[in-house]
C-alpha positions as CSV (number, residue, x, y, z in Angstrom):
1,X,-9.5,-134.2,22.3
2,X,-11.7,-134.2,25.1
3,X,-14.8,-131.3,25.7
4,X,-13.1,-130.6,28.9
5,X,-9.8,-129.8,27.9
6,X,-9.4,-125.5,28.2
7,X,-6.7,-123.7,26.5
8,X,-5.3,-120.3,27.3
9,X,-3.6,-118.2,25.2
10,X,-2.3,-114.6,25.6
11,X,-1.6,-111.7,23.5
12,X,0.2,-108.8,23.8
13,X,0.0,-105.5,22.3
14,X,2.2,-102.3,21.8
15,X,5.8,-104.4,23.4
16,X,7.5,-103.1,19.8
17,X,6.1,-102.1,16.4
18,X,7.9,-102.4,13.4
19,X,9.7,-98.9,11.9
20,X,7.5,-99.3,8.8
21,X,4.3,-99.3,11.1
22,X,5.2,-96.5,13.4
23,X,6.3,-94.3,9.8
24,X,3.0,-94.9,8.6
25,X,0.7,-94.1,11.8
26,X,2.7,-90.8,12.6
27,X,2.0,-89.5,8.5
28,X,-2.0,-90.6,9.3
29,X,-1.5,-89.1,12.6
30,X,0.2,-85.8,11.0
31,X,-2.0,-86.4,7.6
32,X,-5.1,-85.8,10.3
33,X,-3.7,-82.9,11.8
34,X,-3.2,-80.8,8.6
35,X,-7.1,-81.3,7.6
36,X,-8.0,-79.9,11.0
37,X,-5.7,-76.9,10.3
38,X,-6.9,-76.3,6.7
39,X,-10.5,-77.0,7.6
40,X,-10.4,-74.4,10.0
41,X,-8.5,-72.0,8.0
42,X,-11.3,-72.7,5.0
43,X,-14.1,-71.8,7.9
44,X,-12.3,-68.5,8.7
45,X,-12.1,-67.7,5.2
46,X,-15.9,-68.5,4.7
47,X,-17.1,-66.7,7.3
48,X,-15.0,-64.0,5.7
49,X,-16.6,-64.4,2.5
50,X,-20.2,-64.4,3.9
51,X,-19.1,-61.3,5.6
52,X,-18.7,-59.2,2.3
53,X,-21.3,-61.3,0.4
54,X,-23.7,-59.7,3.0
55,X,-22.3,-56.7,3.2
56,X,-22.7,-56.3,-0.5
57,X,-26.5,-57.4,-1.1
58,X,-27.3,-55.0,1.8
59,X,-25.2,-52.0,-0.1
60,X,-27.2,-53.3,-3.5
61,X,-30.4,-53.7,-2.0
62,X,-29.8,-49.9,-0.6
63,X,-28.8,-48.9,-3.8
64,X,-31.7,-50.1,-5.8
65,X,-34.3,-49.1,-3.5
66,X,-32.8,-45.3,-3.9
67,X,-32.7,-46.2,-7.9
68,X,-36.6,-47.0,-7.4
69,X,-37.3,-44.3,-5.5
70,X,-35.8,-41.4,-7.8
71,X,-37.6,-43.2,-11.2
């Protein structure tokens, strides 16, 4: 084989993918999807959360400093 010799080769991509392949990349793709629903869900739901957490430290809080001041 001489150093000059040049070979060319081409691939190509995406012409047809087997059944099996296509199953399994639409369940990632749809696997994907439901983590960004339920992650956004569980942000709501913690925002929520922090909502009444803070609501109910400030409520304590105002409830201990009338507790200190009638002692």
């Amino acid at each position: 084989m001489s150093k000059s010799q040049k070979f060319n080769a081409s691939i190509n991509f995406g012409a047809s993918l087997d059944p099996s392949m296509s199953r399994t990349l639409k369940g990632l793709t749809r696997g994907i999807d439901d983590i960004s629903e339920e992650s956004a869900k569980a942000a709501k739901s913690q925002t929520a959360w922090m909502r009444q957490v803070k609501a109910g430290s400030a409520g304590t809080t105002a409830q201990i400093k009338n507790m200190r001041r009638a002692e």
